[in-house]
N, C-alpha and C positions, 0 to 999 in steps of 0.2 A: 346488422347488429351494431351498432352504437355504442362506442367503447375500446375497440377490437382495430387493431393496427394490422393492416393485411400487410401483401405483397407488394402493390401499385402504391400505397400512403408510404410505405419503406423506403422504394425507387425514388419517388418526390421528392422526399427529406435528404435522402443522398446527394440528390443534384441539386438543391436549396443549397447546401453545405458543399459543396463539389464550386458551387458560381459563388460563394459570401468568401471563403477559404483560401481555395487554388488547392491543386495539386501535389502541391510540396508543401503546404500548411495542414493538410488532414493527415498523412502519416504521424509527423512531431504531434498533432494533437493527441491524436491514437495512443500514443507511447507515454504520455504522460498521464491521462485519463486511468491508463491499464497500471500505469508503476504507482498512479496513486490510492486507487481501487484494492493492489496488493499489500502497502502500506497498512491503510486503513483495515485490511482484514487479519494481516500479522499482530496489529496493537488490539485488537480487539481480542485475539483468541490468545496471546500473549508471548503469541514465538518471537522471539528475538533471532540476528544474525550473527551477534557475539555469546559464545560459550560462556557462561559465570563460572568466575574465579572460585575455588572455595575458599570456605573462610575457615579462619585457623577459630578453635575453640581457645578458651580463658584457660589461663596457665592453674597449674592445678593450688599452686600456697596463695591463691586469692589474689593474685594480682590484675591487673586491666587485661582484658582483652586484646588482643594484638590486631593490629587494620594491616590487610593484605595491600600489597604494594599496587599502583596504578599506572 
């Protein structure tokens, strides 16, 4: 089937990358590929890691709005 990545094409590509990399260069790759894989699906679905401050509403005799502190 033509298309279709088995077991044996897997093992290849691993030791292609196992002989281009080294040892100690596929984990750090590993770890970065993953935190930015996670990244890209946080900003996508639109979770953040900081809690949102609330915002204070407009004083009620019409004056400006008040900006939460930073």
């Amino acid at each position: 089937m033509p298309g279709f990545i088995g077991v044996p094409e897997l093992l290849l590509l691993g030791l292609v990358a196992l002989l281009l990399f080294g040892p100690k260069r596929l984990p750090e790759m590993g770890r970065g590929l993953g935190k930015g894989m996670r990244e890209f699906k946080d900003s996508v679905t639109g979770l953040t890691d900081v809690s949102p401050e609330p915002v204070e509403q407009s004083k009620p005799d019409g004056g400006t709005p008040a900006q939460p502190d930073r």
